[in-house]
C-alpha positions as CSV (number, residue, x, y, z in Angstrom):
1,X,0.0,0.0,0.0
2,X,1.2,3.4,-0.9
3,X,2.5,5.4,2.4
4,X,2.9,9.0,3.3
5,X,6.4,9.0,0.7
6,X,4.7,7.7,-2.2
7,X,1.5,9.7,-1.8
8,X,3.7,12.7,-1.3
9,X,5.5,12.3,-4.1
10,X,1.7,12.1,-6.0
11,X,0.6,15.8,-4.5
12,X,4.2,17.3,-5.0
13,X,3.6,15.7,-8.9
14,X,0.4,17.0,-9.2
15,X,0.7,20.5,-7.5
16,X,1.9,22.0,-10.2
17,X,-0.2,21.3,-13.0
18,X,-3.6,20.9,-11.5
19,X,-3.7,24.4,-9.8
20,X,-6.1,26.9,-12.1
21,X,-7.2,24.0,-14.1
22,X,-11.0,23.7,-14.6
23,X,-12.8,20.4,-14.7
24,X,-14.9,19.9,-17.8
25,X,-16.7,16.6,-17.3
26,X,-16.2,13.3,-15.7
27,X,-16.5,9.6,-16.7
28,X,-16.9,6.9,-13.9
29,X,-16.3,3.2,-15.8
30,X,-16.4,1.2,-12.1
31,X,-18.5,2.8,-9.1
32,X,-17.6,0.2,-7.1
33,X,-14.8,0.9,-5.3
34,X,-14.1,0.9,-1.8
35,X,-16.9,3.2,-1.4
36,X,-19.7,2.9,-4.3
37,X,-19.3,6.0,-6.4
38,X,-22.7,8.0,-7.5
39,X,-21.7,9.7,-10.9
40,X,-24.4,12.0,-11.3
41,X,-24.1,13.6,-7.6
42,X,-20.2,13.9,-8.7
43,X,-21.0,15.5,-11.7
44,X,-22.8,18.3,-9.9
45,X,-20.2,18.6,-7.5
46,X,-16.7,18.8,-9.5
47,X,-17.9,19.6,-13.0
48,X,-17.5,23.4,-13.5
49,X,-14.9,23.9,-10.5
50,X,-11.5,25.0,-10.5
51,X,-8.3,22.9,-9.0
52,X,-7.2,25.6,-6.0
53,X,-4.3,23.7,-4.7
54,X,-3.2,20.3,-3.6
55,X,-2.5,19.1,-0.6
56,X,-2.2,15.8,1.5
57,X,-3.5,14.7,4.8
58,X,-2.1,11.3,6.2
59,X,-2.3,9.4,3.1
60,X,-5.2,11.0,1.4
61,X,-4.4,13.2,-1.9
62,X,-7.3,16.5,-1.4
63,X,-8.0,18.8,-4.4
64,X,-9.3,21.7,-3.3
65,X,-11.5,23.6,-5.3
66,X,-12.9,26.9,-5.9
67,X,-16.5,25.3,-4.9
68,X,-15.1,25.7,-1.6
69,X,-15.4,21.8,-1.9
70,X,-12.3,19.0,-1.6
71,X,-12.0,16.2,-3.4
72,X,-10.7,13.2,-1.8
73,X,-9.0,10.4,-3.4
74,X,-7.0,7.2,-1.4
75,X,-5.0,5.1,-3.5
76,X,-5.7,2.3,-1.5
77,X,-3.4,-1.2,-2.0
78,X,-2.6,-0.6,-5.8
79,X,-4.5,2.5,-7.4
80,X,-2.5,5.1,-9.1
81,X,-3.4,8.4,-10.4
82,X,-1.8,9.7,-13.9
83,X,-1.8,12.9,-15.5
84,X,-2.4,12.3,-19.0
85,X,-3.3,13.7,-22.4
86,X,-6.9,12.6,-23.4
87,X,-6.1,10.8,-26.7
88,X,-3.6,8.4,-24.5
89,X,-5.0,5.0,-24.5
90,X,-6.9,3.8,-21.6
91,X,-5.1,1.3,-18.9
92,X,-6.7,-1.8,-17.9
93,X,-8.9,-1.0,-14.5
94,X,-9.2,2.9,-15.0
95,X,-12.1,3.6,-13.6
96,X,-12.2,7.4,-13.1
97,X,-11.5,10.0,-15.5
98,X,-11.2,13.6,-15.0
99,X,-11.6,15.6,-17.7
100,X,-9.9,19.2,-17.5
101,X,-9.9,22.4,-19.9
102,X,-6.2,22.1,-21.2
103,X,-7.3,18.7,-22.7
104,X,-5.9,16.6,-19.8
105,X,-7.5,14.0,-17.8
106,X,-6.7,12.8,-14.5
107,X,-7.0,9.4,-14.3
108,X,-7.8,7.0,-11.6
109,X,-6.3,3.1,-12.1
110,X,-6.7,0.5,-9.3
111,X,-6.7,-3.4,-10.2
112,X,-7.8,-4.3,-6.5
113,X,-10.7,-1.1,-6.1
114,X,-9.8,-0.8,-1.9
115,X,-9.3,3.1,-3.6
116,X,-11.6,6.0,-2.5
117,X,-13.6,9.1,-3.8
118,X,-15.6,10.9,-2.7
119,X,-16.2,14.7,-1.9
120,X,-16.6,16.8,1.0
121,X,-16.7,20.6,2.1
122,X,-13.6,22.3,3.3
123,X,-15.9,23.1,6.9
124,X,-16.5,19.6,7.0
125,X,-13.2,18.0,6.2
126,X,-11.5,17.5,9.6
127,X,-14.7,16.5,11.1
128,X,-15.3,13.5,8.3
129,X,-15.3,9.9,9.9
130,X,-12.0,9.6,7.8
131,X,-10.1,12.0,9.3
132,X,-11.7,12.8,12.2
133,X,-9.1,10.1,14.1
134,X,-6.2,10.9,12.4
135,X,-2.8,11.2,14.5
136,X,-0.5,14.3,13.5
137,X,1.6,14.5,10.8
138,X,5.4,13.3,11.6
139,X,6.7,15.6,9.7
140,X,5.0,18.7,11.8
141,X,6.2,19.9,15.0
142,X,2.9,18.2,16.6
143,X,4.9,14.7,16.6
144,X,8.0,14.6,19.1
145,X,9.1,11.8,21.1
146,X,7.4,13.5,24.4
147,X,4.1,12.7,22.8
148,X,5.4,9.3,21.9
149,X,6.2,8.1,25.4
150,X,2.8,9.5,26.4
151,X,0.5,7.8,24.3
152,X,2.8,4.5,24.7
153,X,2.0,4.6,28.4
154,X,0.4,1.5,29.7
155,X,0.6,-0.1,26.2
156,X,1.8,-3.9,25.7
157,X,1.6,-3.6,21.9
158,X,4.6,-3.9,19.8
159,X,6.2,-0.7,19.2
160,X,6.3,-1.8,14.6
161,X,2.3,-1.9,15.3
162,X,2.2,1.3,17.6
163,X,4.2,3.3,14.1
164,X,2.2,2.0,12.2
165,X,-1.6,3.1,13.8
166,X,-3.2,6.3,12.3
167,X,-4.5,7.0,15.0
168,X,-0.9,8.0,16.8
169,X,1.1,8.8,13.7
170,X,-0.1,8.9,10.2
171,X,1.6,7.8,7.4
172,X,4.2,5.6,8.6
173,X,3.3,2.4,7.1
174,X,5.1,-0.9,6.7
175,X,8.2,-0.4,4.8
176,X,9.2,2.7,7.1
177,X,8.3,1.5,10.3
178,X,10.7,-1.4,9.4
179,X,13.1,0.9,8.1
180,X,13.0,3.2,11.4
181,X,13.1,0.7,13.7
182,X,16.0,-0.4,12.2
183,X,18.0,2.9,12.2
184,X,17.2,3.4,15.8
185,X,18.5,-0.1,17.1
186,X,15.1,-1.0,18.4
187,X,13.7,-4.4,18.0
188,X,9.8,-4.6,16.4
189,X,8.4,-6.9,19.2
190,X,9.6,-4.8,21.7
191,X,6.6,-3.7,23.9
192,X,5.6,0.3,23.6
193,X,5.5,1.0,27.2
194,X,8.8,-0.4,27.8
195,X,10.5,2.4,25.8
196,X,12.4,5.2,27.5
197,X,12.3,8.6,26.2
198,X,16.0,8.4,25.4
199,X,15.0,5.4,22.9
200,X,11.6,7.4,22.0
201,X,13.8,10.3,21.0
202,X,15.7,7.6,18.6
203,X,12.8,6.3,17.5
204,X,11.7,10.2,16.2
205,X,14.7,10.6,14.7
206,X,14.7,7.5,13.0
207,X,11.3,8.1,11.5
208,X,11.7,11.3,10.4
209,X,14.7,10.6,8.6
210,X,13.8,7.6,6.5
211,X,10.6,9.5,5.4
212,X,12.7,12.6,4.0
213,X,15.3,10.1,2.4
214,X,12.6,8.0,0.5
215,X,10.9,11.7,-0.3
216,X,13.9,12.7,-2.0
217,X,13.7,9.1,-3.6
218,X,9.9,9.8,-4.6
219,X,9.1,7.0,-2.2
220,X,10.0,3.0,-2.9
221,X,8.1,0.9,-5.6
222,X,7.8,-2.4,-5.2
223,X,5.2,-3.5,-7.3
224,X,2.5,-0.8,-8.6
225,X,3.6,2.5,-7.4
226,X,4.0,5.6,-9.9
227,X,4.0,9.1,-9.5
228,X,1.0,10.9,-11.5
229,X,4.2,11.4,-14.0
230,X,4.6,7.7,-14.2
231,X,8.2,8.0,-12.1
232,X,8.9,4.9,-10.4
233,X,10.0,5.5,-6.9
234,X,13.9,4.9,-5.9
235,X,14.0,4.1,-2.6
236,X,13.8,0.5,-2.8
237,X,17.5,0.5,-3.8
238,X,18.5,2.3,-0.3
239,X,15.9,-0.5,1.8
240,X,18.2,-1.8,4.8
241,X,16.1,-4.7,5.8
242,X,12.4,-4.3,4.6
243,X,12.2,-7.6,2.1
244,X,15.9,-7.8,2.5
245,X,15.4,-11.3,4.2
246,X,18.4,-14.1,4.7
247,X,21.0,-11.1,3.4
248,X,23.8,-9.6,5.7
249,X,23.0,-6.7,7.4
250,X,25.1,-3.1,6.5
251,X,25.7,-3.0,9.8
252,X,26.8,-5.4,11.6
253,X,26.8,-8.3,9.2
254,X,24.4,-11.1,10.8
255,X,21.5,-12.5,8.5
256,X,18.2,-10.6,8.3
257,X,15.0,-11.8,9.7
258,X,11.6,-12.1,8.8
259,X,8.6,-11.9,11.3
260,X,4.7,-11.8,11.0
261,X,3.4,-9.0,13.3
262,X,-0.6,-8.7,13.1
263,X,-0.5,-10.4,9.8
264,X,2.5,-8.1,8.4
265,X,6.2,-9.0,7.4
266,X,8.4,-7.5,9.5
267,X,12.0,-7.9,8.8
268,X,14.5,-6.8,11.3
269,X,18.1,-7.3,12.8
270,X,18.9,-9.9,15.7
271,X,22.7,-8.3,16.2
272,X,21.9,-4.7,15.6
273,X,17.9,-4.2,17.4
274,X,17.9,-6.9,20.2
């Protein structure tokens, strides 16, 4: 699934060409995606507006528009959105198209359909169902290892599945709570509350540095991921563990490990995070 690196890459893609563009029509091939689509009520919502700006919240992509209205759109576990001229051929599994005035169309691709749409009002937006949970940003001043330690307190669950819940941090999926862990020395299994704010403080650090290095990588694809410009992302190249099972660690040279946490595979160091 795409996380906060990839999608950012998407918005930073998209921010400069949507902006001022007007959106002519739409065409919905599949409504059923992870939420059922209703064309003609998005019709009379987007049709006629202007892009204002784009901008990102977790790992939702939000086109805001002169309607005073947002778009949403979540990629979900495979969906990609492309910037394309209209006369390009149509990918297998498009199933949203946005026409615009300069004779582009944004287009929506997901194979799986766990992608969303949907619109809401700016008033509304933090208040929606999908946001209203949301943990702060870790790239914002809001997330420090202070507020780490606090809402670990008490908690036996694994610090990998603590990263990794929305509800504390958003956008720190998988790939980069493997790849953090690892950079701070601190093994997946261990329990939340058992962290000191000495190894919170790593743990910060850790995250906030592997999510600007696979930014300025436009984020890691493994299998399906693209920027709207069809980029692939480089960061799987720089991966220290995540997939990286049964090879020698950088470090420290011992074999890497795989582990199932919560149904996800977590791959760590037994010399370096113990």
């Amino acid at each position: 699934m795409p996380e906060l690196p990839e999608v950012e890459t998407v918005r930073r893609s998209l921010a400069t060409r949507l902006p001022g563009r007007r959106i002519e029509a739409l065409d919905i091939q599949q409504p059923q995606l992870r939420n059922l689509l209703q064309p003609a009520a998005l019709r009379r919502q987007l049709v006629g507006t202007q892009v204002v700006r784009v901008a990102r919240r977790a790992k939702y992509l939000l086109l805001h528009l002169s309607s005073a209205d947002v778009l949403v759109l979540h990629l979900g576990m495979s969906g990609r959105l492309a910037l394309v001229a209209a006369a390009t051929a149509l990918e297998p599994h498009t199933h949203a198209r946005i026409h615009l005035d300069d004779g582009m169309e944004l287009r929506f691709r997901d194979p799986r359909r766990f992608g969303m749409l949907f619109v809401v009002s700016q008033e509304q937006l933090e208040r929606h169902p999908r946001f209203v949970h949301l943990g702060p940003e870790p790239l914002t001043a809001a997330f420090t290892p202070l507020y780490l330690q606090q809402r670990a307190r008490g908690l036996k669950r694994p610090v990998k599945n603590f990263l990794m819940d929305a509800g504390v941090v958003v956008g720190v999926g998988n790939i980069y709570a493997s790849e953090a862990l690892y950079r701070a020395r601190v093994h997946p299994a261990t329990p939340a509350r058992r962290l000191t704010l000495q190894r919170w403080q790593r743990v910060h650090a850790a995250v906030r540095a592997t999510l600007r290095h696979a930014l300025r990588a436009g984020g890691t694809t493994l299998r399906d991921f693209r920027a709207a410009d069809g980029r692939a992302g480089e960061f799987r190249v720089r991966l220290a563990v995540y997939g990286r099972e049964g090879e020698a660690c950088r470090r420290c040279s011992r074999v890497l490990r795989r582990a199932v946490q919560s149904g996800r595979s977590t791959f760590y160091c037994p010399g370096c995070q113990r």
